[in-house]
Backbone as CSV, one residue per row, in Angstrom:
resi,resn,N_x,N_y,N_z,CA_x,CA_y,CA_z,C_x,C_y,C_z
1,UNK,-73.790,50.185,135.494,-73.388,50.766,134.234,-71.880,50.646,134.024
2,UNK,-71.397,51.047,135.674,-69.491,50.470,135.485,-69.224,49.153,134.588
3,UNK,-70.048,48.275,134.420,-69.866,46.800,133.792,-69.997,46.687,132.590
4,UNK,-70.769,47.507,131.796,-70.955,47.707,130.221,-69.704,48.725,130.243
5,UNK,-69.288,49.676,130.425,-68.354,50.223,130.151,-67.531,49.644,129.819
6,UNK,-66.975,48.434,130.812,-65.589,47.493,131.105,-65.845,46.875,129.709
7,UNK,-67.198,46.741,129.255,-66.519,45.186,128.322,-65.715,45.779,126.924
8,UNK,-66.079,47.271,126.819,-64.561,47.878,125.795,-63.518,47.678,125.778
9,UNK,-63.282,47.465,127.181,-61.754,47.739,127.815,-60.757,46.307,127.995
10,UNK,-60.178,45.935,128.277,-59.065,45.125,128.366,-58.944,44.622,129.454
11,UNK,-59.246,44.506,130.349,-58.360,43.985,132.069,-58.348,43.093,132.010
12,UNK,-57.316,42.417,133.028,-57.151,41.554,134.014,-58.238,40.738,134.626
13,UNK,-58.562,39.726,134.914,-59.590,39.246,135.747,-59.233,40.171,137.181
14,UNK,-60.503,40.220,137.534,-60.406,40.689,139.124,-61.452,40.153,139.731
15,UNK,-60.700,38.818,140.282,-61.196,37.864,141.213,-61.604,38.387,142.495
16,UNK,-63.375,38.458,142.855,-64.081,38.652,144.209,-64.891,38.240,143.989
17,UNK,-65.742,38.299,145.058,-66.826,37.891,145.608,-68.094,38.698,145.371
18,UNK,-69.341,38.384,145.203,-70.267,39.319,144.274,-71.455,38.196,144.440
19,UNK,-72.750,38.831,144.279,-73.732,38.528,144.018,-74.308,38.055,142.614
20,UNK,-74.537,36.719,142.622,-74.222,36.621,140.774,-76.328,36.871,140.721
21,UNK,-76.982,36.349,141.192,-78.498,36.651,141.399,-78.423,38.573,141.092
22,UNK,-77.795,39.314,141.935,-77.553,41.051,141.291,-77.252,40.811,139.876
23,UNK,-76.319,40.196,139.508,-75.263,40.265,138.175,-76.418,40.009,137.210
24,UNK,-77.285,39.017,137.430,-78.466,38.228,136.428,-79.243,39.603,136.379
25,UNK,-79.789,40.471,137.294,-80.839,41.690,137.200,-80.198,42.430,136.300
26,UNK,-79.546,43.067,137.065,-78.969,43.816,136.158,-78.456,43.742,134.425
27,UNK,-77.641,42.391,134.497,-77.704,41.945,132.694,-79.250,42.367,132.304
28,UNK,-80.308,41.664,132.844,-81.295,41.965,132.779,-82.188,43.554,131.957
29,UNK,-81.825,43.658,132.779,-82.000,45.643,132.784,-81.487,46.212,131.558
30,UNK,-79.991,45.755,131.225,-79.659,46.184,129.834,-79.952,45.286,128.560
31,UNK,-80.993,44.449,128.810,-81.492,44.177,127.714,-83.420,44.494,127.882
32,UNK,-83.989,45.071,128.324,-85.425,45.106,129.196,-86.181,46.302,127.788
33,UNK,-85.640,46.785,127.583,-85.923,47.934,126.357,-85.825,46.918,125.080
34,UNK,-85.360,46.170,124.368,-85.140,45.344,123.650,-86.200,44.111,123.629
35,UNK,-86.038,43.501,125.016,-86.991,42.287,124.850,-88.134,42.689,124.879
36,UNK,-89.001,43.586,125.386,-90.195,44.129,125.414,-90.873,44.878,124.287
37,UNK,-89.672,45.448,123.504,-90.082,45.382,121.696,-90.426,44.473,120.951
38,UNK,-89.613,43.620,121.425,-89.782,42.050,120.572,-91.084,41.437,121.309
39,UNK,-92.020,41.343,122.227,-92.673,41.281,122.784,-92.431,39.869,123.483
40,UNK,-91.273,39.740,124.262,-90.640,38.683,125.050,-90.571,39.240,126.194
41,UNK,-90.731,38.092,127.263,-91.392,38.540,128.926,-90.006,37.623,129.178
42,UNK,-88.954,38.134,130.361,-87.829,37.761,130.606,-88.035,37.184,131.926
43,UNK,-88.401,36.274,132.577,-88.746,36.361,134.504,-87.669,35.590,134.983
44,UNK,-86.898,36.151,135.747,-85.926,35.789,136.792,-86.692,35.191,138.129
45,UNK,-86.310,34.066,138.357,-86.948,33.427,139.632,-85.692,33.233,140.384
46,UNK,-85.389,34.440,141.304,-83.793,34.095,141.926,-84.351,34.768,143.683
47,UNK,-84.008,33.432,144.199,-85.006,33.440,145.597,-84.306,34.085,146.643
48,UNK,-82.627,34.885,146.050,-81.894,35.557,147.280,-80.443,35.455,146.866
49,UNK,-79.530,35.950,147.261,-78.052,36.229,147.171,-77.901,34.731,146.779
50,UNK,-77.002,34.856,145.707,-76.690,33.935,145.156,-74.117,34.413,144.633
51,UNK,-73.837,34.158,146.239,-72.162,34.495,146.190,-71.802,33.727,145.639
52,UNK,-70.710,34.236,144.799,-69.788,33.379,143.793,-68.403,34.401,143.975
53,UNK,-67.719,33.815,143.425,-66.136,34.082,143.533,-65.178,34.073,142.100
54,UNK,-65.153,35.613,141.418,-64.470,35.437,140.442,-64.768,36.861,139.382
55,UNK,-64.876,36.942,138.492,-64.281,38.209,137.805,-66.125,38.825,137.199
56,UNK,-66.894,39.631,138.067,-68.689,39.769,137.787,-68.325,40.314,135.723
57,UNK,-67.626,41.227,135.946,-67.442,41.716,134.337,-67.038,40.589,133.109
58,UNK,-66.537,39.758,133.396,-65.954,38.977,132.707,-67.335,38.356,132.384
59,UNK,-68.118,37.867,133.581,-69.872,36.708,133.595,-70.291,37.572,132.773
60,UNK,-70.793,38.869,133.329,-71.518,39.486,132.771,-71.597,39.793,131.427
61,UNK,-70.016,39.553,130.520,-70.248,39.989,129.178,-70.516,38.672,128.689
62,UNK,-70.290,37.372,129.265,-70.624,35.995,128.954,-72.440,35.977,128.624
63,UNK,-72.852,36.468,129.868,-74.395,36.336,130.226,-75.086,37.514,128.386
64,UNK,-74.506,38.902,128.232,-74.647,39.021,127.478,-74.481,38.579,125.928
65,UNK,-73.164,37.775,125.979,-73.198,37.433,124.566,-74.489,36.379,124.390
66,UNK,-74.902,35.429,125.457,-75.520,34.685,125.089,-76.977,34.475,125.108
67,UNK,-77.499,35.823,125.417,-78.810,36.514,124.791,-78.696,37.221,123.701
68,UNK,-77.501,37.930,123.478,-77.474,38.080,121.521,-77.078,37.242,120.872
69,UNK,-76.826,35.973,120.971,-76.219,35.213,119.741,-77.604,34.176,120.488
């Protein structure tokens, strides 16, 4: 939920290390109430930790814009 908060806010990149396979669920999750109205089935096939290196809030509002637009 810390990650929807952020995308109001302004920062800095803050470059680490993170699970981008977590990052995908979770985006997930805040759209799961939505797609299931629309009667759209969302399936993630992510077979395990998937590390990447770089700013998860920054992806994450990426990953969201591009299920609403």
């Amino acid at each position: 939920m810390q990650g929807v908060l952020n995308f109001a806010r302004e920062n800095k990149p803050k470059y680490e290390e993170f699970d981008f396979s977590e990052l995908m669920r979770d985006t997930a999750l805040i759209f799961e109430h939505r797609l299931r109205n629309s009667n759209v089935d969302l399936v993630l096939d992510l077979d395990g930790p998937l590390i990447m290196q770089g700013d998860s809030s920054q992806l994450q509002q990426v990953l969201v814009n591009v299920v609403i637009n």
